[in-house]
MMTF fields as JSON, N, C-alpha, C and O atoms, coordinates in Angstrom:
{
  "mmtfVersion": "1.0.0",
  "mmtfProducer": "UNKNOWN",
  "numBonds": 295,
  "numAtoms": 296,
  "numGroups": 74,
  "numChains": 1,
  "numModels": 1,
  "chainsPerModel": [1],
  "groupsPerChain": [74],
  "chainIdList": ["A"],
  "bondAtomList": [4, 2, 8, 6, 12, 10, 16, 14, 20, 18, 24, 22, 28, 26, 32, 30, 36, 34, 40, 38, 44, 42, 48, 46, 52, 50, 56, 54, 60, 58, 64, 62, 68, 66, 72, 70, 76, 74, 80, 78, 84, 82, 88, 86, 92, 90, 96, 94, 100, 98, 104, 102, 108, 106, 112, 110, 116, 114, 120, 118, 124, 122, 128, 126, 132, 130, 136, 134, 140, 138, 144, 142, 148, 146, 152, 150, 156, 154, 160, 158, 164, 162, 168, 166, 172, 170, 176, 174, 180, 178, 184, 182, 188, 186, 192, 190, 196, 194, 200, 198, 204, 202, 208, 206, 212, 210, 216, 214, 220, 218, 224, 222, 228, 226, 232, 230, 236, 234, 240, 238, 244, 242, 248, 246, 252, 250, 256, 254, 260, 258, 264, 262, 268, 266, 272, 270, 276, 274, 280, 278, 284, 282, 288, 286, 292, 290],
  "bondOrderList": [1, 1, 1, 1, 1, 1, 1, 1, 1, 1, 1, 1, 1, 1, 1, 1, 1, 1, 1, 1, 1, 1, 1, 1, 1, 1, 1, 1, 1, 1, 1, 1, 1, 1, 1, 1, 1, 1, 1, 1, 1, 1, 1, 1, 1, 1, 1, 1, 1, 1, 1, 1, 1, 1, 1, 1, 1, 1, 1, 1, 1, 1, 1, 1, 1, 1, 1, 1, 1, 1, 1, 1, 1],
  "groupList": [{"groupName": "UNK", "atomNameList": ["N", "CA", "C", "O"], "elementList": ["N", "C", "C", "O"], "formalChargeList": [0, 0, 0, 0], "bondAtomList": [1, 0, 2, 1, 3, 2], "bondOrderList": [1, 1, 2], "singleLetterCode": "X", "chemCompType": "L-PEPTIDE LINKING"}],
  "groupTypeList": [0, 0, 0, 0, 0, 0, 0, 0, 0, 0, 0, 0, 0, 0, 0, 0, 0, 0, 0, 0, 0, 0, 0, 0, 0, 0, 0, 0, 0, 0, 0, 0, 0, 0, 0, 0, 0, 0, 0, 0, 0, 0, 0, 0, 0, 0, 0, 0, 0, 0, 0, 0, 0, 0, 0, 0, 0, 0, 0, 0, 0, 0, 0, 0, 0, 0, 0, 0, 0, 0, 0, 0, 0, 0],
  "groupIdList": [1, 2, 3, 4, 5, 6, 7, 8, 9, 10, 11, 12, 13, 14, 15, 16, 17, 18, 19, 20, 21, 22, 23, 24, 25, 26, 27, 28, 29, 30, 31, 32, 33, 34, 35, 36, 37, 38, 39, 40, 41, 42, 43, 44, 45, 46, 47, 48, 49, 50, 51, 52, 53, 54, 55, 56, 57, 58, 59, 60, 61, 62, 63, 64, 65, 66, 67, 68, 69, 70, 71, 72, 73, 74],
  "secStructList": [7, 7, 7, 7, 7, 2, 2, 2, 2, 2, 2, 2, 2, 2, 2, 2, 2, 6, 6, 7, 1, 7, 2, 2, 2, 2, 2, 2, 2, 2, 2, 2, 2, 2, 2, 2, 7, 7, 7, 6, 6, 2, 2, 2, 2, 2, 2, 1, 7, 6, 6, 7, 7, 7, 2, 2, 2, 2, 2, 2, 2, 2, 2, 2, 7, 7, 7, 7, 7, 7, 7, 7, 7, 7],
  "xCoordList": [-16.752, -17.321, -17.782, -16.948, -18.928, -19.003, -19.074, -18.974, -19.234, -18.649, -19.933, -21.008, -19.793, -20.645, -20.486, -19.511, -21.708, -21.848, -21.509, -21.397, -21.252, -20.432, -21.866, -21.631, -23.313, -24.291, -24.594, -25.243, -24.032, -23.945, -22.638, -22.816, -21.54, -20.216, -20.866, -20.966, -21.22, -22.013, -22.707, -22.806, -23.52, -24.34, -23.995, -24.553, -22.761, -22.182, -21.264, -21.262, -20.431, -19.955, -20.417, -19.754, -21.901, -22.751, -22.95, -22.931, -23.108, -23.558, -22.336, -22.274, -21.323, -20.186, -20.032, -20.094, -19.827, -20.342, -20.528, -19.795, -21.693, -22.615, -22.988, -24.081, -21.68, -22.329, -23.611, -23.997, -24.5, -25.348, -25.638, -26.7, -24.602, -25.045, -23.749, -22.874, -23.885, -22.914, -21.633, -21.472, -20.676, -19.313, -18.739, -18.21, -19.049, -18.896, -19.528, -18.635, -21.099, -21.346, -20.983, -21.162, -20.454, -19.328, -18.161, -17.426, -17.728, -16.117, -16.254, -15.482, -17.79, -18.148, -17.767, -17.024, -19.117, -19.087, -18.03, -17.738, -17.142, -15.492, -14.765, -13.974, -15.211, -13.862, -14.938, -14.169, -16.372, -16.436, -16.268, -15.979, -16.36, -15.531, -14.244, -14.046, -13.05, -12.159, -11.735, -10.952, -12.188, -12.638, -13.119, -12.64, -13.831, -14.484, -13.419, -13.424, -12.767, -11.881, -10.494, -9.989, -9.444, -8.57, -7.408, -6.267, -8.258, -7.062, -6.793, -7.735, -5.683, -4.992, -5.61, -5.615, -5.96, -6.418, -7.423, -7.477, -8.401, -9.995, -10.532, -11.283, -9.641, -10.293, -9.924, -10.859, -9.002, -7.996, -9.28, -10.122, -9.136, -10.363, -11.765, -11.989, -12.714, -13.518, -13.488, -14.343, -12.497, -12.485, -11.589, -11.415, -10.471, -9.774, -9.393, -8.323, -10.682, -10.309, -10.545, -11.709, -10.039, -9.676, -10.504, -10.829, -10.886, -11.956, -13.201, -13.991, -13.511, -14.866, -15.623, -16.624, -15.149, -15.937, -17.182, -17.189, -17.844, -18.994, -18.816, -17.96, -19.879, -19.442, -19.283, -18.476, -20.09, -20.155, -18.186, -17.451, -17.891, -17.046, -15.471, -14.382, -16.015, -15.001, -15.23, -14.477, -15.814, -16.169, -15.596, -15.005, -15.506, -15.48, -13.87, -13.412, -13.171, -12.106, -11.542, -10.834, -11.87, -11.254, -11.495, -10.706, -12.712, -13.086, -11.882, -11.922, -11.091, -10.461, -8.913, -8.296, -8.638, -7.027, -7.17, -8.12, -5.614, -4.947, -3.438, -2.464, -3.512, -1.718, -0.801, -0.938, 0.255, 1.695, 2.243, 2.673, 2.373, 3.238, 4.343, 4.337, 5.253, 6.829, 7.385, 7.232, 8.172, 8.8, 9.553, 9.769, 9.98, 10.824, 12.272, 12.943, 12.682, 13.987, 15.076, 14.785, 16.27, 16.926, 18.109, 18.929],
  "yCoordList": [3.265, 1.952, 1.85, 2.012, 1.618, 1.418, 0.101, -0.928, 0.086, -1.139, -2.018, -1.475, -3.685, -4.492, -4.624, -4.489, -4.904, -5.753, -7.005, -7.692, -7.544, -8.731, -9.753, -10.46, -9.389, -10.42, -10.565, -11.495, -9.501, -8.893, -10.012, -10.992, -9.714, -11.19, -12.7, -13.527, -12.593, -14.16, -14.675, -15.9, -13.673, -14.032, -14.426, -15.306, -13.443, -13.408, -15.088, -15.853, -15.322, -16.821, -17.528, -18.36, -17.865, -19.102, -18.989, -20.069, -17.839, -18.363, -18.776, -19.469, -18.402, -18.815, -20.44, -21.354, -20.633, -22.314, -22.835, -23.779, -22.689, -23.341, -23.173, -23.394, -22.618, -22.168, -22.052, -22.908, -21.133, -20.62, -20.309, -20.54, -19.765, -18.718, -19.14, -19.962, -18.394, -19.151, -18.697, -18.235, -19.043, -18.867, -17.303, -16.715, -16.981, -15.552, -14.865, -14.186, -14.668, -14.07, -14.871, -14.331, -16.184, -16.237, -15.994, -16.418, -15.246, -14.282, -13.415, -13.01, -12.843, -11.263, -11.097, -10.446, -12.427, -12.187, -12.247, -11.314, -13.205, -13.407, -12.179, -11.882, -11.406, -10.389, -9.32, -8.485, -9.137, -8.255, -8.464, -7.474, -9.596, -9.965, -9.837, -9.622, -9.98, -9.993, -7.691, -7.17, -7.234, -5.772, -5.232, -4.301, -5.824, -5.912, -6.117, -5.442, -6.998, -8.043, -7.82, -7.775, -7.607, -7.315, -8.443, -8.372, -9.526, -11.277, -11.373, -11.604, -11.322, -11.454, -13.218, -13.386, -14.043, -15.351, -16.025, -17.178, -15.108, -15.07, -16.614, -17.491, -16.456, -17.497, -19.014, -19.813, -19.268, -20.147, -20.743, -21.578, -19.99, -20.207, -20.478, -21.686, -19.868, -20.61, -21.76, -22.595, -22.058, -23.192, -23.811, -24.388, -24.357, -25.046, -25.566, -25.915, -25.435, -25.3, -26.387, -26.786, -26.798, -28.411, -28.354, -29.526, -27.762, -28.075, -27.649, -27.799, -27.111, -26.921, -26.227, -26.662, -24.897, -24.005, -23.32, -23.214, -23.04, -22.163, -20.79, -19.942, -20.761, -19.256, -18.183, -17.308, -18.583, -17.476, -17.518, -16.533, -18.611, -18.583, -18.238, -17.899, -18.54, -18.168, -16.43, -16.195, -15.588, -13.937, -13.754, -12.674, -14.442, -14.335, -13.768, -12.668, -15.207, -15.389, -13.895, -12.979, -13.961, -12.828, -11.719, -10.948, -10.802, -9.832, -9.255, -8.133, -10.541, -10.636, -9.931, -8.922, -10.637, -10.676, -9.435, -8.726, -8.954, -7.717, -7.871, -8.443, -7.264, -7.789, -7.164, -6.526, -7.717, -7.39, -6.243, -6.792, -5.145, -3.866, -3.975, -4.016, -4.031, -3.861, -2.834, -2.482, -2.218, -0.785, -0.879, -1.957, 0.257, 0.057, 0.16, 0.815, -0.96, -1.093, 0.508, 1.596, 0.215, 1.736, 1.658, 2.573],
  "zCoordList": [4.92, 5.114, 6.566, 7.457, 6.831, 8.17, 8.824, 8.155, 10.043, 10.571, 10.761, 11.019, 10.604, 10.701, 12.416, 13.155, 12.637, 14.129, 14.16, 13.144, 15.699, 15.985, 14.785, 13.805, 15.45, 14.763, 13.284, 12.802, 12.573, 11.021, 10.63, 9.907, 11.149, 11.305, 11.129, 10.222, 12.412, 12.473, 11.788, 11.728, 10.935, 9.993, 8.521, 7.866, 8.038, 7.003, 6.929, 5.964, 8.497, 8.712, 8.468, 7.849, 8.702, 9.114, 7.202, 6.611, 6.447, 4.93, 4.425, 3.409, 5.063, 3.931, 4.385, 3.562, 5.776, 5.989, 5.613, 5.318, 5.28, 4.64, 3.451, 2.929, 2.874, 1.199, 0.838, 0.042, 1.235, 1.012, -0.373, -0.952, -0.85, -2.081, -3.007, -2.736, -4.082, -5.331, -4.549, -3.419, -5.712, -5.415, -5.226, -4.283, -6.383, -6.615, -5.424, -4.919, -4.467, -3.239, -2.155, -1.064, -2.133, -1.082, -1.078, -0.186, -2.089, -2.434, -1.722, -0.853, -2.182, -2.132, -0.096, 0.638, 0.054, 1.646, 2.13, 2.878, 1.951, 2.371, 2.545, 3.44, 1.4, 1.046, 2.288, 2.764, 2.885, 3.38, 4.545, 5.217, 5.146, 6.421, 6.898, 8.094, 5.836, 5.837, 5.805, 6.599, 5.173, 5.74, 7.321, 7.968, 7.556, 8.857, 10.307, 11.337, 10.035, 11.231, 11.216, 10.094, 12.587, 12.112, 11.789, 11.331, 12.253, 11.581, 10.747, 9.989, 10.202, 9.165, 8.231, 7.011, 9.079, 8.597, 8.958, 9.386, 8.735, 8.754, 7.987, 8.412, 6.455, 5.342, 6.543, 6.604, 7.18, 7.464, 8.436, 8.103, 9.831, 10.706, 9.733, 9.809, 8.918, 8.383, 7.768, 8.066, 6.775, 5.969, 6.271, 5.198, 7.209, 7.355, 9.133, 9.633, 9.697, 11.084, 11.628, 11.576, 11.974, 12.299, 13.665, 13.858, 14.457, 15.302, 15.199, 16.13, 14.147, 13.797, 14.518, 15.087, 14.567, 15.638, 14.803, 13.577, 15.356, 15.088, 14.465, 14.717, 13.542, 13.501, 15.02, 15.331, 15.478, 16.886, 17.174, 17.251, 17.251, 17.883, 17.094, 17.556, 15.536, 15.31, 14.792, 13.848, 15.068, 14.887, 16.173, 16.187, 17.429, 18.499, 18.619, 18.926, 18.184, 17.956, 16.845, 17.266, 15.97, 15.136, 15.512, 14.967, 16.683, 16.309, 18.573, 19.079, 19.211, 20.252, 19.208, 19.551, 18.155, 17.541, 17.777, 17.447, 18.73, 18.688, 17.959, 18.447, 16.784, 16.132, 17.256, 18.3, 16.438, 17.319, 16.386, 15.372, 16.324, 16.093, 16.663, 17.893, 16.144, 16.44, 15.89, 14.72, 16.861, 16.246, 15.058, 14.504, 14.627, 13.679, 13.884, 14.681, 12.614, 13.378, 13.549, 13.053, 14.344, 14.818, 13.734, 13.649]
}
């Protein structure tokens, strides 16, 4: 799979936004973003974000998330 660009992101955001397209190709797009990014709560930031960021900003935001790896326990 190769990798989308930050503006390929932004673009895919701004349709799911804005429901662009039926349900089923805003699954599709969802699920290829969610491939793409390593945030665990990609859907959360688009559809439930209480300050209403932009797409720019929220690709911005997801494409910064570095998880936390914790060793394993001894």
């Amino acid at each position: 799979m190769s990798q989308l660009t930050r503006t390929e992101l932004i673009e895919l955001v701004e349709r799911i936004i804005s429901a662009e397209g039926s349900e089923a190709e805003i699954d599709d797009w969802l699920t290829i973003v969610q491939q793409h990014v390593p945030h665990p709560e990609i859907s959360n930031l688009i559809f439930w974000n209480e300050e209403e960021w932009t797409a720019t900003q929220i690709v911005d935001e997801v494409l910064a998330y570095q998880p936390i790896i914790l060793p394993p326990p001894s």
